[in-house]
N, C-alpha and C positions, 0 to 999 in steps of 0.2 A: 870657388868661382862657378861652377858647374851649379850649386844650389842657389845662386847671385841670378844667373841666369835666368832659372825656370821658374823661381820670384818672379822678375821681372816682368816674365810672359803671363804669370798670372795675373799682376797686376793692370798691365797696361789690357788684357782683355777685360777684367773688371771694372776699369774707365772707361773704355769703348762700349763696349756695350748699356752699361751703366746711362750713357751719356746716349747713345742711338734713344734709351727708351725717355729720354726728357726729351731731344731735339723734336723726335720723329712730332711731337704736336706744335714746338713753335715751326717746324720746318713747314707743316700741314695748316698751318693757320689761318691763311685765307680763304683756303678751302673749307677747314671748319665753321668757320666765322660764316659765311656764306650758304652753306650748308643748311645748318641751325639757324640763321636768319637772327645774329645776333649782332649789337652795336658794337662799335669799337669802344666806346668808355665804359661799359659795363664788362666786356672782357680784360681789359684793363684791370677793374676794379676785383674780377673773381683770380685775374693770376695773380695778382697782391696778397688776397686771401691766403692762395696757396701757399704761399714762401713765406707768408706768415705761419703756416702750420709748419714748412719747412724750419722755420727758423726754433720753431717750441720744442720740434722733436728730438732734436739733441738732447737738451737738456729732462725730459718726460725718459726716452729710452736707450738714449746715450750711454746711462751707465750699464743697461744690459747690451748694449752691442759690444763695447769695448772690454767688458769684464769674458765676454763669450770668446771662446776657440778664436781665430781667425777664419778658419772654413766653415763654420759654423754662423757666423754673422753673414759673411760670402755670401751665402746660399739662402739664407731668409731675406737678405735685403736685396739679389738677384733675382727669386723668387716674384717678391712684391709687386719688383718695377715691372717684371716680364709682365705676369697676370694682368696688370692692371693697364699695360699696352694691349693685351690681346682682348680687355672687356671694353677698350673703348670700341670696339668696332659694333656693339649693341646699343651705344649710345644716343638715343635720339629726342632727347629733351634737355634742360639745362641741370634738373634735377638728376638725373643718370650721369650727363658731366663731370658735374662737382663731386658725385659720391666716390667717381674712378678715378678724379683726380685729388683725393683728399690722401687715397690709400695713397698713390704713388709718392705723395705731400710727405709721407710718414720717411720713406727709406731715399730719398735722392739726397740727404743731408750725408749718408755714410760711406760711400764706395773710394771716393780722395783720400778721407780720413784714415778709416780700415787701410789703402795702400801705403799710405806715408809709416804705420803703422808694422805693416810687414816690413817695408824698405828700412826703418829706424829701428829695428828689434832684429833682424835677420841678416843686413848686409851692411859691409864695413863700410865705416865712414869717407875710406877712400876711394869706393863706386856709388856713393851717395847721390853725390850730383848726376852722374851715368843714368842710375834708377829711378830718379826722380822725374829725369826728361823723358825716359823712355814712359812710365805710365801716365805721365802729363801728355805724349803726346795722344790717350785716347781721347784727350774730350774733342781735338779738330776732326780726330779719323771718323768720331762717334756722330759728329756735324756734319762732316759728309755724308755719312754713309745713309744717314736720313735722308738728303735730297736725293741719292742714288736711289733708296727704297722706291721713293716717292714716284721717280721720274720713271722704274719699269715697272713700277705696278701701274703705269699710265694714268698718273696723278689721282689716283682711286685712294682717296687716305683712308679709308678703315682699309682694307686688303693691308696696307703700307702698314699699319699698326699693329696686323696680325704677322704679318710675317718680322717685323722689328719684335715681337714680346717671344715669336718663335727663334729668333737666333739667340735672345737672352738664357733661354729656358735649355739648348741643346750648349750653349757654353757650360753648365755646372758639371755633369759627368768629366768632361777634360780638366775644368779646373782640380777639382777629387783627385785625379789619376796622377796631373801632373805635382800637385802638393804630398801625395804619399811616396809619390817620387824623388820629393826632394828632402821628406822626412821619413823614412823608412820606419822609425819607432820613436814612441812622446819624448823620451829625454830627446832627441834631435832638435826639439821645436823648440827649446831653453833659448833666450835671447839673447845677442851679446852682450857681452862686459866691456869690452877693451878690443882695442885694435889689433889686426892680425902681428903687430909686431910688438902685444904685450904689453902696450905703454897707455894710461889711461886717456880715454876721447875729451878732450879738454873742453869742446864742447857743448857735449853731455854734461856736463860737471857744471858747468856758468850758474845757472841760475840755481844752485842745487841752496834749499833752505826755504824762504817765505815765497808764499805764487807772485809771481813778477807783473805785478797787473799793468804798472808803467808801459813795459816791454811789450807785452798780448796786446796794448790801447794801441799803440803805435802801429804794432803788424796789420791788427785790426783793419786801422783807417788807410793803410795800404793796399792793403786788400782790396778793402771797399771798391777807394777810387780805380782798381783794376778792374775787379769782376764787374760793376758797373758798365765798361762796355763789354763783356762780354755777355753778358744780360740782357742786352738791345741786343749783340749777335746771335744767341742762342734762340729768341722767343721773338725779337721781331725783324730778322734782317730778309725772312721771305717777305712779309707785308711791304718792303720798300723794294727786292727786287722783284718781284710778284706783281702787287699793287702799282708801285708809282714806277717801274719800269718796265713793267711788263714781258717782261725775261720767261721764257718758259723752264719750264724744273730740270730737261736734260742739260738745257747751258748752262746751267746752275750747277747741275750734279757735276758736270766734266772741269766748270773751273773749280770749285772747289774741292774736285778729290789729286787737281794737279797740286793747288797749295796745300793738302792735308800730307800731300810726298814730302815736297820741296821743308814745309813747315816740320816734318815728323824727324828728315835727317838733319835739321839746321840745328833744331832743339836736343838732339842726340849729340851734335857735334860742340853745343855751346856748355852740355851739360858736362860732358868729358874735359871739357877746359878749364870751365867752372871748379872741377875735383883737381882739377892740374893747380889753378891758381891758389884755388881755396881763400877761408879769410875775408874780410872786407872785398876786397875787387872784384875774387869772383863770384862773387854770388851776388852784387849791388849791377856791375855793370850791363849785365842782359839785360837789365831791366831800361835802363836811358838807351840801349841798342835798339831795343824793340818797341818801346812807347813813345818815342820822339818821333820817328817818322808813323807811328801808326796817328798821331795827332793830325798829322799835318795829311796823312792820305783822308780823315775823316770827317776832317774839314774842307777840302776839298773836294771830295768826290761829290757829296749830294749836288754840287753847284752844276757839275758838268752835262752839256746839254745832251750828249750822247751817251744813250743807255748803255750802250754795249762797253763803252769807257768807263764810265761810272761802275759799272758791274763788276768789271776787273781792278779799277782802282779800290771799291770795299772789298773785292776778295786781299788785293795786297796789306789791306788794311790790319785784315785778319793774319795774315802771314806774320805781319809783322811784329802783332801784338803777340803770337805766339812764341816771339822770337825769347820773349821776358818770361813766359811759364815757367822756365826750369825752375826759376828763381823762387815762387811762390812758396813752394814747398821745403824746397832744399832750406833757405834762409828758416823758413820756422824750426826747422829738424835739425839745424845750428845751435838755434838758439836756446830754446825751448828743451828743458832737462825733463828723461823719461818720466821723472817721480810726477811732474804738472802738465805728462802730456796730455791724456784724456781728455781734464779740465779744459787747458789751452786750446786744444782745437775745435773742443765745443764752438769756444768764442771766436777762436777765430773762425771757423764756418758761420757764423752767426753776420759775422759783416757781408756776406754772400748773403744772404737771407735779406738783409738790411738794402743793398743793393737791389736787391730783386724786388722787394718790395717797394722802393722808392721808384725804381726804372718801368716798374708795370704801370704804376698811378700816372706816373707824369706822360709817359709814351701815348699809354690810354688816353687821356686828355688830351695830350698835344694833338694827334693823330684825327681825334673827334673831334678836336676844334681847327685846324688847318689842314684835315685831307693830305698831309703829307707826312714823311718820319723826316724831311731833312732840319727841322729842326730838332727832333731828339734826337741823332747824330751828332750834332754841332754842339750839343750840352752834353754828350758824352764823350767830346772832345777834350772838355774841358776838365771835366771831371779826371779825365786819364791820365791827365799834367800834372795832378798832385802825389801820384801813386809812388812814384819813385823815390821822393822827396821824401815821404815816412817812412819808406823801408832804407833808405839812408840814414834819419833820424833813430831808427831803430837799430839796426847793425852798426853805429857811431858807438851808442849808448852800453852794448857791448865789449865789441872789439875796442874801446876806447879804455874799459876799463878793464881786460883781460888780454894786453899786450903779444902774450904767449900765443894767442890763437888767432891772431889776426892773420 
């Protein structure tokens, strides 16, 4: 329990931070954009770029991250992001942009992976869901803590950049200290087999034989329709409360470091229930708990004539989508048997890629052609309704045919 623990803590600061150093530019983006003197449809067009490099890189160095130690990939792909947050602050043409943002392009594909990674090789299947909410919750904390950066470095976004690539850079000695802690010597770090009470992980075992592409298509297109809106949240939900609401960045910071609390123990406490239920339910139903009303707050809010309402109606929006995270990971870490994990998550991070790429283009567009995001909100509504639907499709497909582990 004791080595379950300070996993954990690695982990979820590995997402947090991880995630401070992607937010801290969409959080900064009207400032950049402004800055630079650049159009909305052509920033559009270079963070599509991006996540197209995001999405290549998996598969390009994928197989040496995943073949590499765990603290050893840690610290080159924390490395990366940090740096390349502390060089944008030299940035001042498009061509210096694109170069800082191509390096970071290379390593934000690995920090989820690498966690699920430590969570599925280190700790029992019955604090599975526990672990997984617990480092799920860094990508809200890591979205907050950006606008926090932002709003006392008094909205100075290079300052804000350097000091986000400088927390990244002083987490790696703690992580070190706390992993030789929880491994005192290499045979320690040997992965489990079997559950603490000796009986084989049934669901380890599901897909064991041919790679289950059926299964990965399905999580995939789950995914998708998920991270999709989280894709507008991450890169452009300052452009609409920034831009079309004119919200300044401390009101920003303070509501969303209240739902990054409220969001971090909900998902703690759905992921504990989750390992309680286990099987089909628990791990399908976080998912209609928390994207059903984030639908209907995200089609709603951009309507509302009061900014300060609207403000809090997308922060709840965000709470609520968050409510479904546990699920994202835990459900693949179900399913998905050790021998095709690598592969597996390649692809499935590749629908986050696909996502991001699709949500840059059209946002871009939209935005450059109607001066507003409420309509890419309202299509990311839509999108969000189908998410659930194929991670049921997908865990049917399963637990339908392995009775025992339902």
């Amino acid at each position: 329990m004791r080595r379950s623990l300070v996993l954990m803590v690695i982990c979820v600061g590995v997402t947090t931070l991880s995630t401070l150093q992607g937010s801290i530019f969409g959080a900064a983006l009207p400032l950049i954009v402004g800055d630079l003197g650049i159009d909305w449809g052509l920033m559009g067009l270079m963070i599509a770029a991006w996540t197209v490099l995001c999405a290549l890189s998996p598969f390009v160095l994928g197989r040496y991250v995943h073949e590499a130690p765990p603290l050893t990939a840690v610290t080159v792909v924390m490395l990366l992001l940090s740096l390349s947050s502390i060089a944008l602050t030299a940035v001042r043409d498009l061509v210096a942009l694109n170069l800082v943002r191509v390096a970071s392009s290379l390593a934000i594909a690995f920090p989820f992976p690498l966690a699920a990674r430590v969570v599925t090789s280190h700790v029992s299947e019955h604090r599975r869901g526990l672990a997984t909410a617990i480092y799920g919750t860094g990508s809200m904390i890591g979205l907050a803590l950006a606008y926090v950066v932002i709003a006392l470095s008094g909205s100075h976004w290079r300052l804000a950049t350097l000091v986000a690539g400088l927390l990244g850079i002083a987490f790696l000695p703690v992580a070190f200290g706390l992993w030789k802690y929880a491994f005192p010597s290499p045979d320690a770090e040997k992965p489990l087999q079997a559950d603490p009470a000796g009986k084989p992980d049934p669901d380890r075992t599901i897909a064991s034989g041919p790679f289950p592409y059926g299964l990965v298509l399905l999580l995939m297109l789950g995914h998708f329709c998920a991270v999709y809106t989280w894709n507008l949240m991450f890169n452009w939900l300052s452009t609409f409360l920034v831009r079309d609401l004119a919200l300044p960045y401390g009101a920003i910071a303070l509501s969303l470091s209240a739902m990054a609390l409220v969001a971090s123990v909900a998902e703690v406490l759905i992921g504990v229930r989750s390992d309680r239920l286990r099987g089909f339910r628990g791990r399908v139903l976080p998912l209609f708990m928390g994207f059903i009303p984030s639908v209907v707050l995200l089609t709603v809010a951009p309507w509302i004539p009061s900014a300060l309402i609207a403000g809090i109606l997308m922060s709840f929006a965000i709470l609520t989508w968050r409510l479904a995270s546990p699920s994202f990971w835990s459900i693949f870490s179900d399913l998905v048997p050790l021998a095709h994990f690598g592969k597996a998550s390649n692809m499935y991070m590749l629908a986050v890629f696909a996502s991001g790429i699709s949500s840059s283009v059209i946002n871009g567009y939209l935005v450059s052609l109607t001066g507003s995001m409420r309509y890419p909100i309202l299509l990311s509504a839509l999108i969000l309704l189908f998410s659930p639907l194929f991670y049921t499709l997908a865990a049917k497909r399963v637990y339908c045919a392995h009775p025992a582990s339902a």
